[in-house]
VOPAGU-2260 file (C-alpha; in pm, 1 decimal, decimal comma):
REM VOPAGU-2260
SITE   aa  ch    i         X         Y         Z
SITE  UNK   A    0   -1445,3   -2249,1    -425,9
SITE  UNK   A    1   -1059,2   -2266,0    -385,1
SITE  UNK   A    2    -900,0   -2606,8    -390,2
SITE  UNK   A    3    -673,1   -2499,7    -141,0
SITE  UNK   A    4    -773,8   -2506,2     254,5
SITE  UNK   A    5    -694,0   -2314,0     561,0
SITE  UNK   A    6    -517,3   -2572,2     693,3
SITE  UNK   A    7    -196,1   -2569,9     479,8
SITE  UNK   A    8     -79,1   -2231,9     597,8
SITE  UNK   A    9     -97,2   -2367,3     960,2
SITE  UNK   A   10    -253,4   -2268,6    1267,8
SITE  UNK   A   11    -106,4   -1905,9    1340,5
SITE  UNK   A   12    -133,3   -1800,7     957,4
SITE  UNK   A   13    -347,8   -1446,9     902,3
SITE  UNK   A   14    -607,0   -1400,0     627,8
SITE  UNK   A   15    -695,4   -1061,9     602,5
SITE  UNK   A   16    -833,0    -799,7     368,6
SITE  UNK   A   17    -755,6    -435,0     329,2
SITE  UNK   A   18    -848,5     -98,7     180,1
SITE  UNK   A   19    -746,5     267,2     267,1
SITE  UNK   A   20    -913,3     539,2     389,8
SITE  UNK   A   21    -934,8     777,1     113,8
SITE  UNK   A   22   -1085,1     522,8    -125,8
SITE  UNK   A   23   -1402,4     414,2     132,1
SITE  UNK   A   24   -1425,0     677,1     376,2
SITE  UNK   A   25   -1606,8     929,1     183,6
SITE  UNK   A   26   -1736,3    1147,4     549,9
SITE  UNK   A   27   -1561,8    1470,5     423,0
SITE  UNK   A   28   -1709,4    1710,3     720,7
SITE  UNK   A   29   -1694,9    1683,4    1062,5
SITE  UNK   A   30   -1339,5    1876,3    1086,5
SITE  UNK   A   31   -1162,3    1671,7     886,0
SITE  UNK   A   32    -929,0    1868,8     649,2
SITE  UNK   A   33    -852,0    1887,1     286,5
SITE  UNK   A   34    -576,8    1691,8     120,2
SITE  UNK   A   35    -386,1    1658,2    -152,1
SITE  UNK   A   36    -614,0    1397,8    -351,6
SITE  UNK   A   37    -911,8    1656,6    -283,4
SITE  UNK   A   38    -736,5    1917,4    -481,7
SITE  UNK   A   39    -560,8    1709,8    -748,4
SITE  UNK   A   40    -898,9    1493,9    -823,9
SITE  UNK   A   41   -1087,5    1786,8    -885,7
SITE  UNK   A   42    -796,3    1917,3   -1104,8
SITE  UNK   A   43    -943,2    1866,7   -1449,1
SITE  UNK   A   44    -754,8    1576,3   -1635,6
SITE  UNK   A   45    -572,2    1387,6   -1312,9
SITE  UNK   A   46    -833,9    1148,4   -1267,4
SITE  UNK   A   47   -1062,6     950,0   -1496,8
SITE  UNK   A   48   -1437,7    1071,9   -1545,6
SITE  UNK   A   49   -1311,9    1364,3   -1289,9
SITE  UNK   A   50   -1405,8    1132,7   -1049,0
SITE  UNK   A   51   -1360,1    1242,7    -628,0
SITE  UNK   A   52   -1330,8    1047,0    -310,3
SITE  UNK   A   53   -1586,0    1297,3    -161,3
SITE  UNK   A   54   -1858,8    1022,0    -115,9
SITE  UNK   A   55   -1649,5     682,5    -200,8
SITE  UNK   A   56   -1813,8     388,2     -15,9
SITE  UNK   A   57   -1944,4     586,1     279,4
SITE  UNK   A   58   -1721,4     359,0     498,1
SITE  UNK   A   59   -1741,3     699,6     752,8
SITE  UNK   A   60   -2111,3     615,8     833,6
SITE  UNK   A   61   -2168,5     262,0     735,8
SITE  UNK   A   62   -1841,3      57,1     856,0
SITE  UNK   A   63   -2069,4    -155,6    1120,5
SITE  UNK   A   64   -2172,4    -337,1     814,9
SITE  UNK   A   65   -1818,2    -355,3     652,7
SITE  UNK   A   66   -1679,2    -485,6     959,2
SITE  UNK   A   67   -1971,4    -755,7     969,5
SITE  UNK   A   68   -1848,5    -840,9     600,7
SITE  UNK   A   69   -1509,4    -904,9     768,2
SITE  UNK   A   70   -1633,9   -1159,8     997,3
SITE  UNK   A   71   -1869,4   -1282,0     790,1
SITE  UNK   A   72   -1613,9   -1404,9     527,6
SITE  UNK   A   73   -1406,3   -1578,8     828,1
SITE  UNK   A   74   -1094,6   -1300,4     797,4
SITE  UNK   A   75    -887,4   -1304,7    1102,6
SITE  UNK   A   76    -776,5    -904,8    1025,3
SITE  UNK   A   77    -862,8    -580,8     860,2
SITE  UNK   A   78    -565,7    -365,9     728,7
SITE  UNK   A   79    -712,2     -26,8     695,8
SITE  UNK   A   80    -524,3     345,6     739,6
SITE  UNK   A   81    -591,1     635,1     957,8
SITE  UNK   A   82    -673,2     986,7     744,6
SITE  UNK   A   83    -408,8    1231,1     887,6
SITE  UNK   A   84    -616,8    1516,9     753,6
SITE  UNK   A   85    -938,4    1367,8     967,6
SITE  UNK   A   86    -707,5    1325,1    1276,9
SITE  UNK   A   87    -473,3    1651,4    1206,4
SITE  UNK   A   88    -664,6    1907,1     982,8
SITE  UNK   A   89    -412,9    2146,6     991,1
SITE  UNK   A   90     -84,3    1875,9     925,6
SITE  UNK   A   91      26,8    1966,2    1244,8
SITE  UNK   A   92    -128,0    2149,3    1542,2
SITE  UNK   A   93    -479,1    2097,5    1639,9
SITE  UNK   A   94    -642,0    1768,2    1615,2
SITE  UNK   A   95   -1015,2    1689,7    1548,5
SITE  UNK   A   96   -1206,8    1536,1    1807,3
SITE  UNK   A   97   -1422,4    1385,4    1572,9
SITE  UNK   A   98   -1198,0    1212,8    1420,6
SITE  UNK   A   99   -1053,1    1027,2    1735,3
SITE  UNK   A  100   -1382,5     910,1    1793,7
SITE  UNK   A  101   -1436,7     763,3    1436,1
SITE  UNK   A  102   -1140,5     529,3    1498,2
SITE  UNK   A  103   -1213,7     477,5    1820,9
SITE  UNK   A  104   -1586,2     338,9    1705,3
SITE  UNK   A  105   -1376,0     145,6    1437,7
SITE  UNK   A  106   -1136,8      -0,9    1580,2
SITE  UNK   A  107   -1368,5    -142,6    1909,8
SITE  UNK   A  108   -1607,7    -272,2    1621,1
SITE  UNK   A  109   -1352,1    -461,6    1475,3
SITE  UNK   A  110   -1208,5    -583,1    1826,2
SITE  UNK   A  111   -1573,9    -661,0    1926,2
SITE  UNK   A  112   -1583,6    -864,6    1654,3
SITE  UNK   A  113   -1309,9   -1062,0    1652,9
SITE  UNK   A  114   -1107,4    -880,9    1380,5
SITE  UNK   A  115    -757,7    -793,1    1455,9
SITE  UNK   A  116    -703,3    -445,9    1367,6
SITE  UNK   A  117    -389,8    -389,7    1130,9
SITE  UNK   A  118    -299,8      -1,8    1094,3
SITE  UNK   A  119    -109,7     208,6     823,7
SITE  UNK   A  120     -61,2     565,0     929,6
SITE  UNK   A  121     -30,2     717,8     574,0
SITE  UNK   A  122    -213,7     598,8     287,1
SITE  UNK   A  123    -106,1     900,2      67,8
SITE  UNK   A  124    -391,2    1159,6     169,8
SITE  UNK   A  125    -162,1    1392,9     259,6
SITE  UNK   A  126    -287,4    1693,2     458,0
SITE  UNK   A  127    -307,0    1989,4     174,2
SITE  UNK   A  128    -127,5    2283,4     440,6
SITE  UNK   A  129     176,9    2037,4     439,8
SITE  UNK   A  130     191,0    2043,0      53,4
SITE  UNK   A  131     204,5    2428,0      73,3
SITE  UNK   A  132     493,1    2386,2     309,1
SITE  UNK   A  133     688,2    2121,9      40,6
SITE  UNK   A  134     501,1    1798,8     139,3
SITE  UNK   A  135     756,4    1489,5      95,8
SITE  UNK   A  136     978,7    1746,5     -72,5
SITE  UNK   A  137    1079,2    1897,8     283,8
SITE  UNK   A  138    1257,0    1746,0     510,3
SITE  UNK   A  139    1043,7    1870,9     828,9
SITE  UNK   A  140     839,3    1606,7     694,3
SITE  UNK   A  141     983,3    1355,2     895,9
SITE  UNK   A  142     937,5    1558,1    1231,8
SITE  UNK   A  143     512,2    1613,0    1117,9
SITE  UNK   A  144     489,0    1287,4    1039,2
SITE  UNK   A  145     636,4    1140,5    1405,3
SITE  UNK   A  146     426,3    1445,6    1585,5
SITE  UNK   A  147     115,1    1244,4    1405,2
SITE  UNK   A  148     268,7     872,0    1490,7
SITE  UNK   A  149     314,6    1010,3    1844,7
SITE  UNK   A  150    -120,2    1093,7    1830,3
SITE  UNK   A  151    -186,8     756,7    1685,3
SITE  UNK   A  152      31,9     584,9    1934,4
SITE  UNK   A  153    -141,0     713,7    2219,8
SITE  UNK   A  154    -418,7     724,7    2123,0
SITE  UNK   A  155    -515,0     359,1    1974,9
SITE  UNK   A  156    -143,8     190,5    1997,7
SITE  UNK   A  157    -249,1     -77,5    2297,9
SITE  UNK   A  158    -516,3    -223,8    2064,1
SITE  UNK   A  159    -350,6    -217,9    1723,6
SITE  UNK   A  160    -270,5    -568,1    1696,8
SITE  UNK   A  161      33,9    -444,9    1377,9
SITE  UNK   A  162     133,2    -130,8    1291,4
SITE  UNK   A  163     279,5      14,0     913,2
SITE  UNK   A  164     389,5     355,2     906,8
SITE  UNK   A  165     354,6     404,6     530,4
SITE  UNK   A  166     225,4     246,6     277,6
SITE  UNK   A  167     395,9     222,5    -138,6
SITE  UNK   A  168     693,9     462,0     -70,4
SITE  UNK   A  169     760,3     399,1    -447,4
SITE  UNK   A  170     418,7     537,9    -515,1
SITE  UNK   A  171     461,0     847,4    -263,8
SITE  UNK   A  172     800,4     974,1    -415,1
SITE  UNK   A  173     831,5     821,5    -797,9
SITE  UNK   A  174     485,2     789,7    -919,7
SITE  UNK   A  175     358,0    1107,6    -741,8
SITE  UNK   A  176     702,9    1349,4    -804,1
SITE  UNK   A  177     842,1    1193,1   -1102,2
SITE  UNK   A  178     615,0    1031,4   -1323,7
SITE  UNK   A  179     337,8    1295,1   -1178,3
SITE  UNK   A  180      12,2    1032,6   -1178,3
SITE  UNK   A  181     -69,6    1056,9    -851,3
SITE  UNK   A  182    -121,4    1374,1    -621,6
SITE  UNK   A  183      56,7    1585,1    -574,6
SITE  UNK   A  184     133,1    1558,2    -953,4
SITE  UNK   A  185     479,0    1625,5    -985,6
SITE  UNK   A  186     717,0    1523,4   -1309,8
SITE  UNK   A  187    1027,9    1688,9   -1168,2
SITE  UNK   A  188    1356,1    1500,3   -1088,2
SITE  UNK   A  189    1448,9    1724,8    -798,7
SITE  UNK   A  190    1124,7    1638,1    -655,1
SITE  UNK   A  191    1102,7    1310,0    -691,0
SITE  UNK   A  192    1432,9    1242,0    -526,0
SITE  UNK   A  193    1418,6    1455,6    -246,0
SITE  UNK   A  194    1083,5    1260,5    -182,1
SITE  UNK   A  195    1227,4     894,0    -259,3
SITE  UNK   A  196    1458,5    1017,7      24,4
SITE  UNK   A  197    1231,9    1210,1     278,0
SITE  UNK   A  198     980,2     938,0     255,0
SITE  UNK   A  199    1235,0     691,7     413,4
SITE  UNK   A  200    1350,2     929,9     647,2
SITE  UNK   A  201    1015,0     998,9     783,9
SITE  UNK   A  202     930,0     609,0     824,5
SITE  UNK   A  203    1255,6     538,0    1030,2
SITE  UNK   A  204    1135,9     909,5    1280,4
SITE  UNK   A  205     787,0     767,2    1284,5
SITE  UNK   A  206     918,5     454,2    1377,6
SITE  UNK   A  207    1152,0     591,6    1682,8
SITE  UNK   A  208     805,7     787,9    1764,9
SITE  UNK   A  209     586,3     483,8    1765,2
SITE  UNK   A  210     868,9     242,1    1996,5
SITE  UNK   A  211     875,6     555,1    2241,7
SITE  UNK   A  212     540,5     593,3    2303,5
SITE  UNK   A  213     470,1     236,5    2352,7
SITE  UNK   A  214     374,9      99,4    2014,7
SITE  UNK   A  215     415,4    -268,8    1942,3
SITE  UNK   A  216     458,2    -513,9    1600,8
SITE  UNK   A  217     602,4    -245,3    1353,8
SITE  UNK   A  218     661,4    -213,4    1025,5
SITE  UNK   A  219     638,7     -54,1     653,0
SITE  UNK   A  220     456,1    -158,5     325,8
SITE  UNK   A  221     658,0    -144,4      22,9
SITE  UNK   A  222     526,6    -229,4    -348,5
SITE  UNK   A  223     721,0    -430,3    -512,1
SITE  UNK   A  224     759,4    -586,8    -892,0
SITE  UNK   A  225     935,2    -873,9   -1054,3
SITE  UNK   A  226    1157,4    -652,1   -1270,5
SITE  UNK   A  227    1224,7    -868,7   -1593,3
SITE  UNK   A  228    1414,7    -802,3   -1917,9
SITE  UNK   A  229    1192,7    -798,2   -2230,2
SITE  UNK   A  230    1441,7    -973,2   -2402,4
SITE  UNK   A  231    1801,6   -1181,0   -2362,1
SITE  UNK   A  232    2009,9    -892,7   -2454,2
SITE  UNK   A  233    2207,8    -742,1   -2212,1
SITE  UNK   A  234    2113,0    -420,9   -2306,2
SITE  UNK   A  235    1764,4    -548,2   -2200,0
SITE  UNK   A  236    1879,8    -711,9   -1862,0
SITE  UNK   A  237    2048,1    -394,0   -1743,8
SITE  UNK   A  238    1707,4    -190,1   -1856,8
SITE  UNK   A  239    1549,5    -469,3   -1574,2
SITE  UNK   A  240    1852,1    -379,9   -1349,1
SITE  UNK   A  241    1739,6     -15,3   -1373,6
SITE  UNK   A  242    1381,7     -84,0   -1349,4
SITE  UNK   A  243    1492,3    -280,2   -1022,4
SITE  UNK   A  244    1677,5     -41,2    -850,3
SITE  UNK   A  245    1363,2     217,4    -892,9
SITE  UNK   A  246    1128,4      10,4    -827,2
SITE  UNK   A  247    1245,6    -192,6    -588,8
SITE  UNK   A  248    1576,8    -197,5    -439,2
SITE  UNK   A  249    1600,3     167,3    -359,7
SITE  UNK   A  250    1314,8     119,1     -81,8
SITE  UNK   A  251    1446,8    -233,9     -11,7
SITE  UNK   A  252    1773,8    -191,3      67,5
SITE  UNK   A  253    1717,7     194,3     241,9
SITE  UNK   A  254    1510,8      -4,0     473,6
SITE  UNK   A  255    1655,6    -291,8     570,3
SITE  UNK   A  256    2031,3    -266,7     471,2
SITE  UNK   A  257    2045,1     131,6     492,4
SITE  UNK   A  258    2163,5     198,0     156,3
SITE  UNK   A  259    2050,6     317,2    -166,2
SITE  UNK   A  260    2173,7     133,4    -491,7
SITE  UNK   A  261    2408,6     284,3    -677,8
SITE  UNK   A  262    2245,1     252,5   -1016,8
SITE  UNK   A  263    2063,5     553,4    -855,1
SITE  UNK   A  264    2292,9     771,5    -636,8
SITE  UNK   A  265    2471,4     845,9    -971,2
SITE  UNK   A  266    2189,6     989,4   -1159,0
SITE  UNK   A  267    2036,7    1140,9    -907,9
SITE  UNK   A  268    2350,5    1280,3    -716,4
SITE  UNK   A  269    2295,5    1637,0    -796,9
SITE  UNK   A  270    1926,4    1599,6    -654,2
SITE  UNK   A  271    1929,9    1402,5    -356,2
SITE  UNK   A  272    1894,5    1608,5     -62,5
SITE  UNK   A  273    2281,9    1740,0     111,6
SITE  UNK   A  274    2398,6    1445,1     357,5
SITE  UNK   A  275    2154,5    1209,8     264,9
SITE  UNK   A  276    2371,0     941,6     408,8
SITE  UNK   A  277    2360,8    1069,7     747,5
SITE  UNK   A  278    2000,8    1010,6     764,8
SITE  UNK   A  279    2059,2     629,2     668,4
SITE  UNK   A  280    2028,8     504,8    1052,2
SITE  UNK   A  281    1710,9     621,0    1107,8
SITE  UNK   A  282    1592,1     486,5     721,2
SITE  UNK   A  283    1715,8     153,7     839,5
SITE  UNK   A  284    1543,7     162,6    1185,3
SITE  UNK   A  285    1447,0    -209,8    1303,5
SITE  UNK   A  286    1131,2    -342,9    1198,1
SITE  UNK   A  287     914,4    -659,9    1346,1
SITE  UNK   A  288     796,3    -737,2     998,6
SITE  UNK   A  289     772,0    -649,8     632,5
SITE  UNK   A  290     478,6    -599,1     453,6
SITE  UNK   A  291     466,9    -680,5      58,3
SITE  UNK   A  292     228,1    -544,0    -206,6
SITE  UNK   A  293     193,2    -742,9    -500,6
SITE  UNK   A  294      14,8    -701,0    -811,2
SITE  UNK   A  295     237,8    -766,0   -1124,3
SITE  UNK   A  296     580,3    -790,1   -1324,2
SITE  UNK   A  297     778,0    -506,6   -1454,4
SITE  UNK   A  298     930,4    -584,0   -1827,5
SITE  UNK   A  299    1178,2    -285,8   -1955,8
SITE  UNK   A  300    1400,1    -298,2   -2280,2
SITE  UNK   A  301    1677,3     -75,0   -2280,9
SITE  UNK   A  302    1577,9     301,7   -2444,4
SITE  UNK   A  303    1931,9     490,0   -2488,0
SITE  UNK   A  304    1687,5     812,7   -2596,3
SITE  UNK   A  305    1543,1     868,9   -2241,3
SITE  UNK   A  306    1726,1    1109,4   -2042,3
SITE  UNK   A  307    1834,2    1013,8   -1676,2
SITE  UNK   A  308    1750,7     682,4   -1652,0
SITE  UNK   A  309    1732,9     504,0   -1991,2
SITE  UNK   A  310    1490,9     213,2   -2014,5
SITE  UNK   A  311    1143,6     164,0   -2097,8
SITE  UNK   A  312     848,0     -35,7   -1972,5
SITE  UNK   A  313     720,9    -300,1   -2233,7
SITE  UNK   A  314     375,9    -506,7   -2231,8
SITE  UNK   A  315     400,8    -818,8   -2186,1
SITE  UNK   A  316     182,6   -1135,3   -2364,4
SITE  UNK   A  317      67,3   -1290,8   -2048,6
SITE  UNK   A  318    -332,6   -1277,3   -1909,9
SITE  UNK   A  319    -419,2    -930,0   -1759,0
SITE  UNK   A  320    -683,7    -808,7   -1568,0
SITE  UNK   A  321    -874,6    -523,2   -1624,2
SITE  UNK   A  322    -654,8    -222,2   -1544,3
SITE  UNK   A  323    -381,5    -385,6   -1817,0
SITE  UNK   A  324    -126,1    -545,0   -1534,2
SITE  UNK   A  325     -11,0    -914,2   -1617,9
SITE  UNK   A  326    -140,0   -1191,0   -1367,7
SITE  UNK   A  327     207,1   -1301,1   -1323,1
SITE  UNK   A  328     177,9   -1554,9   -1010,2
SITE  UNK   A  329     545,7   -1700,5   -1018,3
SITE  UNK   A  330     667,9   -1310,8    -953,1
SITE  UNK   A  331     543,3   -1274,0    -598,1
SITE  UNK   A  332     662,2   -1651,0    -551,0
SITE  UNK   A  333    1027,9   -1480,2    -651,8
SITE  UNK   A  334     964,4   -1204,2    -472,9
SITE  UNK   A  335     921,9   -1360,0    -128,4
SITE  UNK   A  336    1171,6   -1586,4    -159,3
SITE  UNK   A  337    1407,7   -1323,1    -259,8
SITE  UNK   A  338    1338,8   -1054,3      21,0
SITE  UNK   A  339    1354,7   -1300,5     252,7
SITE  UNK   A  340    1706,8   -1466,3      93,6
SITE  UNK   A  341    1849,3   -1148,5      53,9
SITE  UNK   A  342    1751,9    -867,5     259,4
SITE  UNK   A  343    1561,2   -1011,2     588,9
SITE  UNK   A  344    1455,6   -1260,3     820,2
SITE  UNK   A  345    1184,9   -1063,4     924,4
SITE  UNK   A  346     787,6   -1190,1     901,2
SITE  UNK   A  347     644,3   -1132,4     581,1
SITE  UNK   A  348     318,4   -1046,9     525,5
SITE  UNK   A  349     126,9   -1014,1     173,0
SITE  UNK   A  350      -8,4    -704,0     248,3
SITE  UNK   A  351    -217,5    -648,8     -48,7
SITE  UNK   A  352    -300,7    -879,0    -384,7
SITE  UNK   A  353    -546,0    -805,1    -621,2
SITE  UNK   A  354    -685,1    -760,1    -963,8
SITE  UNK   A  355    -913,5    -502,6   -1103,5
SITE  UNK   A  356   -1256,9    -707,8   -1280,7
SITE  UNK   A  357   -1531,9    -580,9   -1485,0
SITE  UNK   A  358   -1811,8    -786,1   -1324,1
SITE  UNK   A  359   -2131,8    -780,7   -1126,3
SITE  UNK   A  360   -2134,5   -1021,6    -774,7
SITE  UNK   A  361   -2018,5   -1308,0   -1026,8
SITE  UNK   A  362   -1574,5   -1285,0   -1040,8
SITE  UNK   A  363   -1467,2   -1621,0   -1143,2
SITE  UNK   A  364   -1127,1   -1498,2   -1309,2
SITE  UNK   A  365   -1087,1   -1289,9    -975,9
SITE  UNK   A  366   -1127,4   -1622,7    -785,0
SITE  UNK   A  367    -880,3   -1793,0    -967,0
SITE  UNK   A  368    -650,9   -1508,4    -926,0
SITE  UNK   A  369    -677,7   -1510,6    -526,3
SITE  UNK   A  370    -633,8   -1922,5    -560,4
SITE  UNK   A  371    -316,7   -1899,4    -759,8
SITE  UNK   A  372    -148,3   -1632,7    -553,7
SITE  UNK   A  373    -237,8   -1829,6    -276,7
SITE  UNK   A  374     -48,1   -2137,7    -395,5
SITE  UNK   A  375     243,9   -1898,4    -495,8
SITE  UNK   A  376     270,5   -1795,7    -107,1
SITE  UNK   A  377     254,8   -2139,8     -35,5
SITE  UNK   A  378     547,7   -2197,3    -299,3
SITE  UNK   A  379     729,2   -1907,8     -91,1
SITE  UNK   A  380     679,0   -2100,1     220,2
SITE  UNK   A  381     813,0   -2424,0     100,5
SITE  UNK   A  382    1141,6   -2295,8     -24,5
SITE  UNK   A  383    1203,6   -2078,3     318,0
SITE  UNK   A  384    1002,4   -1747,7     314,4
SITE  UNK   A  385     837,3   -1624,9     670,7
SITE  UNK   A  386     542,3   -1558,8     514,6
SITE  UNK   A  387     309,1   -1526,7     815,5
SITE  UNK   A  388     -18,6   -1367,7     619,3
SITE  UNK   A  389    -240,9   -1246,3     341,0
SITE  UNK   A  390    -412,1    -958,0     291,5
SITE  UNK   A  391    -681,7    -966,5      -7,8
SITE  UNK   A  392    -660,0    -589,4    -161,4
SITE  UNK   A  393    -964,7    -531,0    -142,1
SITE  UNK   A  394   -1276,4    -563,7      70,3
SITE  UNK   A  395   -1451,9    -312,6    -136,9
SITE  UNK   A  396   -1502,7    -187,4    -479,0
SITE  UNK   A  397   -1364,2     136,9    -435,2
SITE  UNK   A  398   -1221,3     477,4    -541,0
SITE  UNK   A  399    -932,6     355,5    -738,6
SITE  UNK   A  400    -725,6     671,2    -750,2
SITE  UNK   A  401    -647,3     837,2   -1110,5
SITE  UNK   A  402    -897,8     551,0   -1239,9
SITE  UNK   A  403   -1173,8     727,1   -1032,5
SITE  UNK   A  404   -1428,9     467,0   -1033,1
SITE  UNK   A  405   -1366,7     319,8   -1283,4
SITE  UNK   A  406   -1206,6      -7,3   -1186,4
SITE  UNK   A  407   -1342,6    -226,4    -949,3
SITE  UNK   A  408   -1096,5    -447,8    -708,5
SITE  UNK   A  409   -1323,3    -567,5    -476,8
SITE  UNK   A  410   -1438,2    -895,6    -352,7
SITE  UNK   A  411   -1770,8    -689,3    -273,7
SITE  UNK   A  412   -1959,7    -495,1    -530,9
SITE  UNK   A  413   -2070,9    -144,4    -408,6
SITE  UNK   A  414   -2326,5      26,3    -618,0
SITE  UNK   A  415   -2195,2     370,0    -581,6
SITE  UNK   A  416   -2550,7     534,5    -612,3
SITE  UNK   A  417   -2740,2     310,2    -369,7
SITE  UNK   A  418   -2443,9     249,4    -132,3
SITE  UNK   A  419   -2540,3    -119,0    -131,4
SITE  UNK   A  420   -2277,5    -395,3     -88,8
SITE  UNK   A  421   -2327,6    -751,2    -262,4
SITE  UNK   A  422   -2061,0    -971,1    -150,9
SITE  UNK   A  423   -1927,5   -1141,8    -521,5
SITE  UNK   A  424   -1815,5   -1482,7    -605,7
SITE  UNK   A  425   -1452,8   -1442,5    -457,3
SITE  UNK   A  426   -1617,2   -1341,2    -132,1
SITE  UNK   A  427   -1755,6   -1645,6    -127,2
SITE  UNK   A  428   -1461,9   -1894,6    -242,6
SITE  UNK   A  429   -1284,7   -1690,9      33,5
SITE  UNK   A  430   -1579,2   -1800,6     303,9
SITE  UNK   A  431   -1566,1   -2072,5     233,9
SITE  UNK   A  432   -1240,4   -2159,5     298,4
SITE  UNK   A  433   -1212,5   -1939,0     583,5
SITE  UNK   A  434   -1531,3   -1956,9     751,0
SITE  UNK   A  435   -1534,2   -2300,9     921,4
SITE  UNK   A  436   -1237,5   -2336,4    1035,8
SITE  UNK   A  437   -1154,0   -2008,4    1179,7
């Protein structure tokens, strides 16, 4: 059990948990179309054990019984994402009737239920005929991804209680175009920068989409790291600088200051897409609130041998959880404080916070985890941050991505042959602070 209570996050405080649809839906028929992680997961070598979200956690035919873990626990919301590719096989064009009524039966469940229903329109399941066209690499981008925010808008907007148009920018662009180890699997600098930019570009069109159609309480997830020098040298503190700008301050300041940091318009100059800055505007749209992933520190040491941008990433001595990322609690305490100092006055929501566990339905260092992030929002709160919620990341063991399923974040076990779900030991320290005094 947590020694912490509902009670000192006040009354209007909202304790969610989230997942995305590509990791639970499984449900690949009924019209929906093929996407990027369909073909890059059964690329051999992208993803551990060659591991596919084809099945996942069947969350397409058995979500009754997720939602009912929702309320069970005592959440107040469920931050899930829509599948553009179930919605919009094609990208653009035609859209599947099937896969309005999914989310229509979701989102009802979770409103008959007393969940609050917290959207993301793209949880990087990108339909695969837009990645023949270019994907986040083409600027039309930004005008298929506000056709699909104008569908979701009309379609479910008056009973979305929030709204995020994407979710981990960082991951979409650098991860996926530069560092190549998510889909689509690019390591190309052109790429990656034309995407760091399109991806912004297409949140601030979605967002002008969304307000025109009648959508309410929006917003954007970014991922974001305490970015610390390995050592006292400054050679080592402007490595962190670096590793800032990348990692953080590129989708930070696009977003809410509309403009990129310099440590990066340099470098990247000769790859940035012509007139970038004319497009800042719309990057910089206004937002009701600012969602914040959280999962770890960065620590770089200057590398003078790397070409473009020369730092590395370092392991650090502190605790880590099974998928090798520090438990670093004081970071998203920084974090929060610092968006909020810095860049915003705008709500703040922990919009995911987890840690990956080898385990069966007994998580005790998982527990503690979720307790001690906890106090660190509560830390946040105390010295100023609008933090007005937390999201636990996730409800489900799930299809991690490149890990396949091989790590397991969730606060319920899912035995991937049987299907069944055993709530775990977290579940329960998060019931029971939850439950009774909902």
């Amino acid at each position: 059990m947590f020694s912490i209570h509902r009670q000192d996050f006040g009354t209007d405080f909202t304790f969610g948990v989230a997942t995305a649809a590509f990791q639970i839906e499984g449900g690949q028929r009924d019209g929906r179309g093929p996407s990027i992680w369909d073909s890059f997961s059964r690329t051999p070598g992208n993803v551990h054990n060659g591991d596919t979200g084809a099945e996942a956690c069947n969350h397409y035919e058995l979500w009754p019984q997720d939602l009912d873990l929702i309320r069970d626990g005592g959440f107040d919301a469920y931050r899930f994402s829509f599948a553009w590719p179930r919605l919009i096989p094609g990208g653009t064009g035609a859209v599947n009737q099937a896969g309005l009524d999914f989310y229509d039966r979701l989102i009802d469940g979770m409103l008959e239920r007393g969940i609050k229903p917290y959207a993301t329109l793209y949880h990087w399941d990108l339909p695969s005929p837009l990645q023949d066209k270019g994907g986040w690499m083409n600027r039309d981008i930004a005008n298929w991804f506000a056709d699909y925010a104008v569908l979701i808008a009309q379609k479910f907007g008056d009973r979305l209680e929030a709204t995020a148009t994407i979710n981990e920018p960082w991951c979409v662009a650098f991860l996926s175009h530069f560092l190549g180890i998510h889909a689509p699997g690019y390591r190309d600098l052109r790429a990656a920068a034309r995407a760091m930019h399109h991806v912004l570009f297409a949140h601030g069109t979605a967002i002008d989409a969304l307000r025109a159609n009648g959508a309410k309480n929006l917003g954007i997830v970014l991922n974001l790291e305490k970015s610390e020098p390995a050592s006292d040298s400054e050679e080592d503190k402007q490595a962190a600088n670096v590793g800032d700008a990348i990692f953080n301050r590129w989708y930070l300041g696009g977003v809410l200051k509309g403009e990129y940091p310099t440590e990066l318009t340099g470098p990247l100059a000769a790859y940035l897409p012509d007139g970038y800055e004319e497009d800042m505007a719309v990057v910089s749209r206004p937002l009701d609130w600012l969602g914040i992933n959280y999962y770890t520190r960065g620590l770089y040491k200057s590398a003078p041998d790397q070409p473009v941008f020369p730092i590395a990433q370092v392991k650090g001595d502190l605790e880590k959880t099974d998928i090798g990322w520090e438990i670093y609690p004081q970071g998203l305490t920084d974090l929060l404080v610092r968006v909020s100092r810095d860049y915003t006055k705008l709500p703040l929501y922990v919009t995911e916070n987890g840690m990956a566990e080898v385990e069966g339905d007994s998580d005790p260092r998982r527990a503690k985890y979720y307790e001690d992030h906890l106090k660190a929002v509560l830390s946040a709160r105390e010295q100023g941050a609008d933090v007005r919620g937390y999201f636990a990341w996730s409800l489900l063991d799930n299809y991690e991505w490149a890990e396949g399923y091989n790590k397991r974040f969730g606060l319920v076990h899912v035995d991937y042959q049987t299907q069944q779900r055993t709530p775990k030991s977290s579940y329960r320290a998060f019931q029971g602070m939850l439950h009774n005094s909902r």
